[in-house]
MIZAVO-464064 format. One line per field, with one value per residue (C-alpha): residue in one letter; chain; x, y, z; residue number from 1. Coordinates in steps of 0.1 Angstrom, whole numbers. Layout:
# residues N
rest <- c(A_...)
kette <- c(A_...)
xx <- c(X_...)
yy <- c(Y_...)
zz <- c(Z_...)
nr <- c(NUM_...)
//
This chain:
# residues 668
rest <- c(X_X_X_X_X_X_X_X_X_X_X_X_X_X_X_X_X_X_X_X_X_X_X_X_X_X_X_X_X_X_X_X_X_X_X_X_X_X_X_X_X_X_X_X_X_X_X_X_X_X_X_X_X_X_X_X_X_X_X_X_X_X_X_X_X_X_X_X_X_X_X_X_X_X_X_X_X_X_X_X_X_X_X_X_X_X_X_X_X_X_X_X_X_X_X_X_X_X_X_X_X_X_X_X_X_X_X_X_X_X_X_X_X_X_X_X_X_X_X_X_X_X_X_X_X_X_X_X_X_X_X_X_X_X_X_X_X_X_X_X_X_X_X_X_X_X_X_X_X_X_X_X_X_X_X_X_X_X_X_X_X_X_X_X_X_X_X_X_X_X_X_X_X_X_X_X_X_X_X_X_X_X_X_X_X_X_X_X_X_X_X_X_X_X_X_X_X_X_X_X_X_X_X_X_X_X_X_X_X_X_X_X_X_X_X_X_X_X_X_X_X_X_X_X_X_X_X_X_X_X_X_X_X_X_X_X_X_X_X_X_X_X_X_X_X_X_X_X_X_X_X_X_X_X_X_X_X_X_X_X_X_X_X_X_X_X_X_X_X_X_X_X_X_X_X_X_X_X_X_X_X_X_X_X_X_X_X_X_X_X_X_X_X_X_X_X_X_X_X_X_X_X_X_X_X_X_X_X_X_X_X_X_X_X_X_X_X_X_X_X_X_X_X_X_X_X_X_X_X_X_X_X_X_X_X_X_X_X_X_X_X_X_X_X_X_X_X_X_X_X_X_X_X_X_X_X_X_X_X_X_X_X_X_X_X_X_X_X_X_X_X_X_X_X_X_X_X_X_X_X_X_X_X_X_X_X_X_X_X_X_X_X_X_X_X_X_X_X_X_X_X_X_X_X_X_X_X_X_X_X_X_X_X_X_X_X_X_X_X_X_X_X_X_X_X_X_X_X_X_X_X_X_X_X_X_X_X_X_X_X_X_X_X_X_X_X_X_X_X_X_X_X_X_X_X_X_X_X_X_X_X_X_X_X_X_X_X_X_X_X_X_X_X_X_X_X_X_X_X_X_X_X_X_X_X_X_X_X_X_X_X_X_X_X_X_X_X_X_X_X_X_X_X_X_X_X_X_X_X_X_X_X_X_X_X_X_X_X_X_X_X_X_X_X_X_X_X_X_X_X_X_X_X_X_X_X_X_X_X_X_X_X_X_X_X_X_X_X_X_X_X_X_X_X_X_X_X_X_X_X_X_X_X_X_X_X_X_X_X_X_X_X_X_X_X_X_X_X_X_X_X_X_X_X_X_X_X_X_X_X_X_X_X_X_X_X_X_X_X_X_X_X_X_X_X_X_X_X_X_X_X_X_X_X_X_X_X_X_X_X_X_X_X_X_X_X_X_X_X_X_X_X_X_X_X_X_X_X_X_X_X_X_X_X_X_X_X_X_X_X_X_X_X_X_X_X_X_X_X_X_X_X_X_X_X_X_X_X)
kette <- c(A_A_A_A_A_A_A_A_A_A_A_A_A_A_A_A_A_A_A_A_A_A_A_A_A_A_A_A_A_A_A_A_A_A_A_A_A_A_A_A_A_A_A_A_A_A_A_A_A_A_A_A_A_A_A_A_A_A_A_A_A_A_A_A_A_A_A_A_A_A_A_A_A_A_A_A_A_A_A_A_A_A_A_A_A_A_A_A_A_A_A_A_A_A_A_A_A_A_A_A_A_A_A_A_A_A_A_A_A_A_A_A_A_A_A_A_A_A_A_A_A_A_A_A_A_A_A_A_A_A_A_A_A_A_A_A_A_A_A_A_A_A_A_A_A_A_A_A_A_A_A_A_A_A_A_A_A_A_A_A_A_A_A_A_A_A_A_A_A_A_A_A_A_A_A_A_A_A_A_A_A_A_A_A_A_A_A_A_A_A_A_A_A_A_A_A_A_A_A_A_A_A_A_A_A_A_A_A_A_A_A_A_A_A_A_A_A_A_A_A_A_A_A_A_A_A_A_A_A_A_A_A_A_A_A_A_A_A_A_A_A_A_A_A_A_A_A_A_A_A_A_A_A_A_A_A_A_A_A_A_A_A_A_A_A_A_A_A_A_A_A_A_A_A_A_A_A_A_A_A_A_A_A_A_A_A_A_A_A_A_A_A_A_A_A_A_A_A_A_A_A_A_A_A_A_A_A_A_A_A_A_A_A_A_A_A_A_A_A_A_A_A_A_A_A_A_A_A_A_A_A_A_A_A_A_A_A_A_A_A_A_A_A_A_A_A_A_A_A_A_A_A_A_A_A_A_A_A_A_A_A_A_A_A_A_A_A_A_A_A_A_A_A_A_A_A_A_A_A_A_A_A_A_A_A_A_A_A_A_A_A_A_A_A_A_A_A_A_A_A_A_A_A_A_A_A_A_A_A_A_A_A_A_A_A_A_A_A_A_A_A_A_A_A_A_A_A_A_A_A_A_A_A_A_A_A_A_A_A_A_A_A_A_A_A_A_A_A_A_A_A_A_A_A_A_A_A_A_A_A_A_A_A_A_A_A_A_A_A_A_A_A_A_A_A_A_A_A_A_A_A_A_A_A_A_A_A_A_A_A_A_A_A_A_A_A_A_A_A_A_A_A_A_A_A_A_A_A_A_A_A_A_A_A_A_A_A_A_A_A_A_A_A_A_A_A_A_A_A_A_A_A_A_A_A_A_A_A_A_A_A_A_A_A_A_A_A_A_A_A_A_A_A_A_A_A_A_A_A_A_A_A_A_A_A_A_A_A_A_A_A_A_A_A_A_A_A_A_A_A_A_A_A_A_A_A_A_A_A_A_A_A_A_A_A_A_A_A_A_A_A_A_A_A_A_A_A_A_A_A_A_A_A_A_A_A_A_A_A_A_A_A_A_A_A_A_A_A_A_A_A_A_A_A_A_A_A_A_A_A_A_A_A_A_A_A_A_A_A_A_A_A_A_A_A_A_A_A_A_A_A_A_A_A_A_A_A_A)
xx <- c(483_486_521_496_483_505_483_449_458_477_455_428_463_473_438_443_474_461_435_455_474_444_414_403_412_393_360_327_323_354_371_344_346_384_378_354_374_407_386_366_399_409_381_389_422_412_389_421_443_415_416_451_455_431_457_485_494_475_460_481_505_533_549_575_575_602_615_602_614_647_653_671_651_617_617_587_584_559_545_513_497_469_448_417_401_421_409_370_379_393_370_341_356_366_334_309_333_333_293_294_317_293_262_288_290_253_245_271_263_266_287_314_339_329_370_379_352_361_396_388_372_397_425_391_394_433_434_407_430_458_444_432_463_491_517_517_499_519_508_474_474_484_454_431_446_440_403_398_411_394_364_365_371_339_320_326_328_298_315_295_276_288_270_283_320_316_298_335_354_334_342_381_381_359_385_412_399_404_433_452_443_452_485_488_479_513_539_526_526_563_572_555_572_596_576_547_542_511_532_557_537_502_516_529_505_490_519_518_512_474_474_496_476_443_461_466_436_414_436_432_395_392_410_381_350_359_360_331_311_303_290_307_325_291_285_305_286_249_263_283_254_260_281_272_251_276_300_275_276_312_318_289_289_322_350_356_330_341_380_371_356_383_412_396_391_430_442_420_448_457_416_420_451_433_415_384_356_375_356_325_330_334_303_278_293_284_247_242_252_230_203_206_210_180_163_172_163_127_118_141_124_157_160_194_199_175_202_229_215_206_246_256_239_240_281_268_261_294_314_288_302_334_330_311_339_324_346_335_297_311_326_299_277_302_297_259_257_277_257_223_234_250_215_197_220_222_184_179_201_181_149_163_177_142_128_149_170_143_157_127_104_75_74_77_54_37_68_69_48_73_104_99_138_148_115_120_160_149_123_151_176_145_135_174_182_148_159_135_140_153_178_208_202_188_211_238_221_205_243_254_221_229_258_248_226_253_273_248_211_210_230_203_174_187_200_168_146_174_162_125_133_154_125_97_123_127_94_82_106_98_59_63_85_70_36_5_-4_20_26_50_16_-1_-35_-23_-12_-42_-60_-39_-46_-86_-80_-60_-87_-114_-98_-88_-124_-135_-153_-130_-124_-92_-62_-41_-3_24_36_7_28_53_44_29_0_13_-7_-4_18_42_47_50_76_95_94_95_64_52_71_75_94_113_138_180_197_211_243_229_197_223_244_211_202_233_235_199_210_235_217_192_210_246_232_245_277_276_240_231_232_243_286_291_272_293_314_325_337_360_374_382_385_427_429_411_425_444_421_396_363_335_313_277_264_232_211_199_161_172_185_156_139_156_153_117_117_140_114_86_103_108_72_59_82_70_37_35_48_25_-3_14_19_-4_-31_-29_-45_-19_-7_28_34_26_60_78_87_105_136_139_136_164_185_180_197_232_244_227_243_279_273_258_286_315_299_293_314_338_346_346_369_393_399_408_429_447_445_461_490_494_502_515_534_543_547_568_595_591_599_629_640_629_649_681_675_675_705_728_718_733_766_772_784_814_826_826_858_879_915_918_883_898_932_915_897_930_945_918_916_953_950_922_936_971_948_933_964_984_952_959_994_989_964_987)
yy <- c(930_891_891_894_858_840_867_847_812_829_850_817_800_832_827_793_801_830_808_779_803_824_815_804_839_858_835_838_864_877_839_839_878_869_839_854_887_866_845_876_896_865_872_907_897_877_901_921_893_886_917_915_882_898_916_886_868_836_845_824_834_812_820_800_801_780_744_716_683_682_642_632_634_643_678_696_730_754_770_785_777_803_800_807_775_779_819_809_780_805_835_809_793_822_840_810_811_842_839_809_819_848_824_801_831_827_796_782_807_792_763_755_751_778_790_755_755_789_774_744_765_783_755_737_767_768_731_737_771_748_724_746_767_741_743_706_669_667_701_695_666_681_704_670_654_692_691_655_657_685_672_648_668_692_662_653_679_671_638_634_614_584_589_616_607_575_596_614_582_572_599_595_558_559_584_569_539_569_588_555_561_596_586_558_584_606_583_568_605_609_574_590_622_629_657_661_699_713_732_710_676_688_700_667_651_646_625_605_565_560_532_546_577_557_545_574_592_560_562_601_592_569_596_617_593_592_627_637_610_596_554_536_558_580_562_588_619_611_603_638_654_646_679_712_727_754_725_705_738_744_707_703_736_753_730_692_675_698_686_657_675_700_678_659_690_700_672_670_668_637_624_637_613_582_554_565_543_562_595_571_556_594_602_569_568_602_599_568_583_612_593_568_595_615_584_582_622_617_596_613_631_644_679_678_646_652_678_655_629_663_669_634_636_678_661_637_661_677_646_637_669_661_627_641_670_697_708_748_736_712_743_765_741_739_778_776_747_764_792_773_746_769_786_758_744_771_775_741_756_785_764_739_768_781_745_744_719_697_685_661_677_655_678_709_729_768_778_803_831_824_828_850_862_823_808_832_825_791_789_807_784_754_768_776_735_726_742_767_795_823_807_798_760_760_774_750_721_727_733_697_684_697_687_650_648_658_626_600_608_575_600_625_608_595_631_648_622_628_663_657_639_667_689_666_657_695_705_680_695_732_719_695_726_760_749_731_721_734_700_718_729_704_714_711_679_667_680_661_626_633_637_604_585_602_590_553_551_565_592_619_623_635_614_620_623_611_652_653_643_620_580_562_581_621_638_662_646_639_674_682_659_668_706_728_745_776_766_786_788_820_840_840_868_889_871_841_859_883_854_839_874_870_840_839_866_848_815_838_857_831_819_851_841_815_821_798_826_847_836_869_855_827_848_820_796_819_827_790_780_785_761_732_741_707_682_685_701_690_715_722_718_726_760_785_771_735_748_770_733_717_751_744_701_713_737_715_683_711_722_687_678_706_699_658_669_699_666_646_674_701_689_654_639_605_590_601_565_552_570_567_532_517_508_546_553_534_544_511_489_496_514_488_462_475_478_445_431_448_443_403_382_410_414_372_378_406_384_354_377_384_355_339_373_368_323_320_351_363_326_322_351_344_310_314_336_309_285_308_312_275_265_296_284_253_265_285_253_254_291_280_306_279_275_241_240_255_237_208_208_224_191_173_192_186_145_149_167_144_116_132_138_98_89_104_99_58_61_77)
zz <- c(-992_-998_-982_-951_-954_-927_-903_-914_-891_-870_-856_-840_-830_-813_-794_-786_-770_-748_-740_-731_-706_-693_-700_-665_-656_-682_-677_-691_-717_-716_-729_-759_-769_-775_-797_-818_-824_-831_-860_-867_-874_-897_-915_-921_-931_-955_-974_-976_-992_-1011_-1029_-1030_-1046_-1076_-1088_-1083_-1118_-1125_-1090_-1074_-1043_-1025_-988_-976_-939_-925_-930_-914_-927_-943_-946_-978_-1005_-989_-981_-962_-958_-936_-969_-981_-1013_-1019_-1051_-1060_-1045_-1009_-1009_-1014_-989_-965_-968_-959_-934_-912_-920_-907_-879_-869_-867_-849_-824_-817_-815_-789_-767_-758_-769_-736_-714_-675_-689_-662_-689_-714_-719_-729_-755_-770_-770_-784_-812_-820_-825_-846_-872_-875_-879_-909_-925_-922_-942_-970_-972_-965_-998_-995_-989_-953_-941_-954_-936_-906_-907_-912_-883_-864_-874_-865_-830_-823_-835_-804_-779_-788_-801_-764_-745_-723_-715_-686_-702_-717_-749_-757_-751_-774_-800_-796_-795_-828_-847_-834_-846_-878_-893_-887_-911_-937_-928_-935_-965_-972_-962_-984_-1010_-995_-993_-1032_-1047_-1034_-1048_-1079_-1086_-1058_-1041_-1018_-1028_-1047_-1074_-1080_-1082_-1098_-1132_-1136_-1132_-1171_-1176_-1148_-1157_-1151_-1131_-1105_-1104_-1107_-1072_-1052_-1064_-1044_-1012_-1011_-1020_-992_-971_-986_-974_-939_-935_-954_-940_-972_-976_-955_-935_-926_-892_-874_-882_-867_-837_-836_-828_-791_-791_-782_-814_-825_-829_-850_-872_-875_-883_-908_-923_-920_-916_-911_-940_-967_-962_-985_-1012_-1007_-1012_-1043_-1062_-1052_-1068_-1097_-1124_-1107_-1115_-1151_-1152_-1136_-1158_-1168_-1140_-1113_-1115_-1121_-1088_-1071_-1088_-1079_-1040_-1043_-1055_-1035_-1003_-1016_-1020_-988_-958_-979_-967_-931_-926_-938_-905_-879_-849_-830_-847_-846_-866_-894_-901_-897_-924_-946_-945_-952_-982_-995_-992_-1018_-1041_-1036_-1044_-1074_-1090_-1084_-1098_-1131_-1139_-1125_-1101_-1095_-1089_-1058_-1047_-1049_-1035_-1008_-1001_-1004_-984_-955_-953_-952_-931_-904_-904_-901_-868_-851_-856_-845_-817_-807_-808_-787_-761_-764_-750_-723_-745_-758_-793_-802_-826_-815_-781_-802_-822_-831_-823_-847_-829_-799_-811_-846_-856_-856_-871_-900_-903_-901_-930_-952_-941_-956_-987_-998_-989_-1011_-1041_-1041_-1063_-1058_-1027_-1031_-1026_-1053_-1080_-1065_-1063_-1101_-1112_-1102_-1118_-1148_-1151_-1138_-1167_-1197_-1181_-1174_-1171_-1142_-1118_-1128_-1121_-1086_-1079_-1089_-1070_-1037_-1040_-1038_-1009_-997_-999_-982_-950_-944_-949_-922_-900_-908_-903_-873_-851_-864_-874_-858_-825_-794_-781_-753_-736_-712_-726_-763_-752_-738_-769_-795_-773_-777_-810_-812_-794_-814_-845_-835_-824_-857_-845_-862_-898_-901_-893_-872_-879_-856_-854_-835_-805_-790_-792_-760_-742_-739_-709_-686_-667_-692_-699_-664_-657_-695_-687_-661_-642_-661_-692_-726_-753_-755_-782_-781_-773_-799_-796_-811_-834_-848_-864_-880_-894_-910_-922_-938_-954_-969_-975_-993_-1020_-1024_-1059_-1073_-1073_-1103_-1124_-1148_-1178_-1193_-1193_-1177_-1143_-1142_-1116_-1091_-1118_-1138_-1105_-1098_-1137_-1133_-1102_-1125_-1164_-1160_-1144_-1179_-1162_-1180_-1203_-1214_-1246_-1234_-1250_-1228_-1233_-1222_-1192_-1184_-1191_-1164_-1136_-1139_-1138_-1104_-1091_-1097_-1080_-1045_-1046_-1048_-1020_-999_-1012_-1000_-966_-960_-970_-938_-911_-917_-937_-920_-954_-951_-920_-909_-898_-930_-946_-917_-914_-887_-911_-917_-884_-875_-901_-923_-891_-903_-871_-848_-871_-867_-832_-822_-846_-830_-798_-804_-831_-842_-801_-804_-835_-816_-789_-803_-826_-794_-781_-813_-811_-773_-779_-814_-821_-783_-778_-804_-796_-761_-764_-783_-751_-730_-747_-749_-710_-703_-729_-706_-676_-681_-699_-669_-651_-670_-661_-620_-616_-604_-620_-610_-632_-664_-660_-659_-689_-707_-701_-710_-744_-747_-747_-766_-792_-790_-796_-823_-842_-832_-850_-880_-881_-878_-903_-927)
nr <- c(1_2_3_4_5_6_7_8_9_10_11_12_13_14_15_16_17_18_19_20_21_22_23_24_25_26_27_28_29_30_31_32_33_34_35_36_37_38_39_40_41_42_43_44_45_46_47_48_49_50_51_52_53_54_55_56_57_58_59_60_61_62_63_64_65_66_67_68_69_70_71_72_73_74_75_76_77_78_79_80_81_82_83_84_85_86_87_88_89_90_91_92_93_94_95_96_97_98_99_100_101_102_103_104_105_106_107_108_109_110_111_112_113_114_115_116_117_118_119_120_121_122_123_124_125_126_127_128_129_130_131_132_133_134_135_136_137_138_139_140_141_142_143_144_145_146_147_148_149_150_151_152_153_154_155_156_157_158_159_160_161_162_163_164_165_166_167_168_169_170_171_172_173_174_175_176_177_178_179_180_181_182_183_184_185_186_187_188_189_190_191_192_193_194_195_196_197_198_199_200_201_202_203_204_205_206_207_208_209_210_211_212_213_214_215_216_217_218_219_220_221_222_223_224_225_226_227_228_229_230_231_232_233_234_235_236_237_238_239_240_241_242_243_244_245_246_247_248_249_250_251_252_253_254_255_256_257_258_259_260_261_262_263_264_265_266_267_268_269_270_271_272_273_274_275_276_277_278_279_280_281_282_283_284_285_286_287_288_289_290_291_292_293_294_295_296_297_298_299_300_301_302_303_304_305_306_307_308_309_310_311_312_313_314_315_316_317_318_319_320_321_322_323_324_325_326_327_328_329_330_331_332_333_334_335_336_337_338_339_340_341_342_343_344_345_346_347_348_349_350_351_352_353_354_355_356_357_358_359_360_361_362_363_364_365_366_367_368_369_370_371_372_373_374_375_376_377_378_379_380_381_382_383_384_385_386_387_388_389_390_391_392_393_394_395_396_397_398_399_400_401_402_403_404_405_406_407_408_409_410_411_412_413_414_415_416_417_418_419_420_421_422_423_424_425_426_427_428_429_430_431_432_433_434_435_436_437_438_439_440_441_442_443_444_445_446_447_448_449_450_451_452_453_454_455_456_457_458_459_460_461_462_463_464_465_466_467_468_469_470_471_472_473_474_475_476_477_478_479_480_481_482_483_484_485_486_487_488_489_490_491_492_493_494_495_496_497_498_499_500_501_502_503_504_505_506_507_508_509_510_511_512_513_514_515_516_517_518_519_520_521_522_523_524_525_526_527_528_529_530_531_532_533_534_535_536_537_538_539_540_541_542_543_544_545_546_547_548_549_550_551_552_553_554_555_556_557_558_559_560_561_562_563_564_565_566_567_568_569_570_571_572_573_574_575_576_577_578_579_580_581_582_583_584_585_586_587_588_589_590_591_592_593_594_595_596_597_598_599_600_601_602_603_604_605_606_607_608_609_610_611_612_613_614_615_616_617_618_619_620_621_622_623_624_625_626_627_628_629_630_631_632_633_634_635_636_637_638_639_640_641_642_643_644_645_646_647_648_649_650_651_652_653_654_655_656_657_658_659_660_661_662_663_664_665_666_667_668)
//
């Protein structure tokens, strides 16, 4: 049954290509039914290699496909490499897909270009099984390119407007500042031991010289940042949100942000063989981006990018277990994380189809009566991000704690506080969309603005938050000009409810897979405990009580958090303006910094970088071409074609050279 594996990316690339050559003609459904049953029968696929790689020794499999780069000594073949951490990458992957590809079909419904998308997603997933299966660094770099170019063409697709398409052009550029990295990393682990390939290279590694693996471990790392979004390669990933929603899920959930995290744990014999601060510095970048987006998300009002920030840093966590040794709990964090996090967009999604594709939560509200199947997908999708028990999120994130803790109790606390944090930004979003006033209605609206002027005036005891509605004087009008006449909120068709079924489902009973106790329910990491017997995982010394200890401190940190924001937006006990600073808001200035940097000296600096390329080093060759012109246009005098010309200066070369030699002769 493994010998099947070629069939799991070649079934979306088959799609692609059908699509490429008649997808105009198929049209809307037809176009998306055939994406989703290529990547659906990937899936299925993959369930079947799955079992069959059980039963393969060391669970390992190799395929050679065909030879692609025979230069010298560098040799690249067309290979899979399928382990245990590639299968769990893969039977994710296409999975989340699969459901997202279903959501697509009627999330885009009407879209003018709904068979490029559905093609687009299709070549998005093969890109991502590339990277994860690839046999070696080149392929799996060909997969990252895959993923990032694709990437900019959904992150664009409504390129209309010009936000959008340099929110594509912005995620193009920004990785590109890491994949030079990456393939630094390449060309130094070939230097290093002659091979680019996963099987040949990785048991090497322990006796590799630790300063040269110290070297390529930060260039893949930096490879790692950009794509993951991770401090201070992030910038990109906010701004992604300009795509259609399904893409924000695939990129966020399924595919592109995990390729860091992916790759690191891949090569973690080569971490194990680093000096000792480098797994330090995986860990605190980790934490601190953790902790930094965490931040951001708490004072966001676009639904879509409170999301976004929650990514950035749930990828924080990842890389903090990474950097601390425990390489299965990044991964199963990983799984959890796409499971909640694809619920969560493609809620967002079906609440923001519902509004007629309002994404501001300010102008939402009492939504959940409206649209029930995606309010209650949605509240599953919260409480397993907040670590409450018995959801996923929360035996994930509590694994990474843990393990935090054993190594340095600072990345604990930061980690633990993050997750408070966590808890209170989705809470308020849960509470400010589901809950409270419907601030879509004109006579809602009108109602919340008496309150407001009730309570400046001090008439009205209870404050009132800012999810009471949007800033600046909300009346009827407003509404009537932000909606249409007669508006409500309505519930998805199955296409896109049946996917968030699913995938709360999922989100809701994933922590199964690696229970704290006993050792028998550690199922996910003996699976993966071959792939990472030589990069010196860390252990637990912990008893069973002390880690009973620390599931509580965890629980107690997500009720408070859910507790402090239900005191903001439903209770309205604290003024929401109070904790939602304008530095938050605007995502501490960093963005606007970049931008009115590169749009003031570092355009300044670029120009006169050109301008100093264009005089001094154009100048330079040029001028030297300039001068070669000018010295042949005047030795051309001398070839006129004449004969009398050249006889001439033949006997004018002969006396001189006849008075050359009498001189010598009378001088001897």
């Amino acid at each position: 049954m493994v010998d099947l594996v070629w069939l799991i990316p070649a079934l979306p690339l088959a799609g692609f290509v059908l699509l490429v050559l008649a997808g105009r003609r198929m049209g809307e459904p037809f176009a998306g039914w055939l994406a989703t049953a290529m990547v659906a029968a990937s899936f299925v696929v993959s369930v079947i290699v799955f079992f069959g790689l059980r039963n393969e020794p060391g669970h390992v499999f190799t395929q050679t496909l065909f030879e692609w780069i025979p230069a010298g000594d560098f040799h690249v073949d067309v290979g899979i490499y399928l382990d245990a951490l590639s299968m769990t990458m893969v039977l994710f992957v296409t999975g989340v897909a699969a459901l997202i590809h279903l959501y697509s079909i009627g999330y885009m419904h009407g879209d003018p270009r709904f068979p490029k998308f559905f093609l687009y997603l299709n070549l998005f997933v093969f890109s991502m099984l590339v990277l994860v299966l690839g046999d070696n660094l080149v392929l799996t770099f060909l997969g990252w390119e895959g993923v990032g170019a694709c990437s900019y063409f959904l992150i664009s697709f409504w390129f209309e407007d010009e936000a959008n398409a340099s929110a594509g052009k912005k995620a193009f550029i920004t990785n590109r500042v890491g994949d030079w990295g990456f393939m630094i990393g390449i060309f130094a682990t070939f230097f290093a031991f002659g091979s680019v390939t996963y099987a040949r290279f990785l048991p090497l590694a322990p006796g590799l010289a630790a300063t040269t693996a110290t070297f390529i471990v930060l260039m893949l790392f930096v490879g790692a940042i950009g794509k993951s979004a991770q401090i201070p390669l992030y910038i990109w990933l906010p701004d992604a949100m300009a795509g259609p929603t399904p893409v924000s899920a695939l990129i966020h959930a399924a595919t592109m942000v995990t390729a860091g995290v992916y790759v690191l744990c891949r090569v973690n014999p080569l971490i194990a063989s680093a000096y000792d601060w480098v797994p330090s510095v995986i860990a605190w970048v980790g934490v601190g981006t953790a902790l930094f987006a965490a931040t951001i998300a708490t004072s966001q009002y676009d639904i879509k990018k409170v999301l976004a920030y929650s990514t950035i840093s749930q990828i924080g966590y990842m890389f903090l277990a990474v950097g601390v040794g425990a390489y299965w709990a990044a991964i199963f964090h990983m799984v959890t994380h796409a499971f909640f996090k694809a619920l969560l967009f493609l809620g967002a999604g079906s609440f923001i189809h519902g509004m007629h594709g309002e994404q501001d939560m300010r102008w939402m509200g009492a939504l959940r009566k409206l649209m029930p199947v995606t309010s209650v997908a949605f509240i599953v999708g919260w409480l397993a991000i907040a670590g409450v028990p018995p959801f996923s999120g929360f035996w994930s994130k509590d694994e990474i704690l843990t393990y935090a803790l054993a190594d340095n109790p600072g990345l604990y606390v930061i980690g633990l506080f993050t997750a408070l944090l966590t808890a209170y930004y989705m809470s308020r979003q849960v509470f400010m969309v589901l809950y409270g006033d419907a601030r879509w209605s004109a006579s809602s609206k009108a109602e919340a603005e008496a309150k407001a002027r009730a309570a400046s005036a001090g008439a009205g005891e209870a404050k009132v938050s800012a999810a009471d509605g949007p800033p600046a004087g909300a009346v009827e009008e407003d509404v009537a000009s932000r909606f249409p006449e007669g508006f409500r909120p309505h519930e998805s068709p199955w296409t896109m409810t049946v996917p968030l079924v699913v995938l709360a489902v999922l989100a809701a009973i994933a922590g199964v897979l690696n229970l704290p106790f006993p050792d028998s329910l550690h199922v996910l990491e003996h699976w993966l405990e071959p792939v990472f017997v030589l990069g010196h995982p860390a252990e637990l010394t912990y008893s069973d009580l002390s880690i009973v200890g620390l599931l509580l401190v965890s629980t107690a940190v997500a009720l408070a958090g859910i507790g402090i924001a239900a005191a903001v937006f439903l209770k309205h006990r604290i003024d929401a303006r109070r904790v939602e600073p304008a530095v938050l808001q605007n995502a501490w200035y960093v963005d606007s910094s970049i931008a009115a940097f590169m749009g003031g000296p570092g355009y300044e600096l670029a120009d006169g970088t050109a301008t100093a390329d264009r005089l001094v080093v154009d100048g330079a060759v040029n001028g030297i071409g300039r001068a070669t012109r000018w010295t042949a246009a005047r030795a051309r005098y001398l070839q006129s074609g004449f004969v009398r010309a050249y006889a001439l200066m033949v006997a004018v070369g002969a006396v001189l050279l006849g008075a050359w030699v009498l001189t010598k002769v009378a001088a001897w």
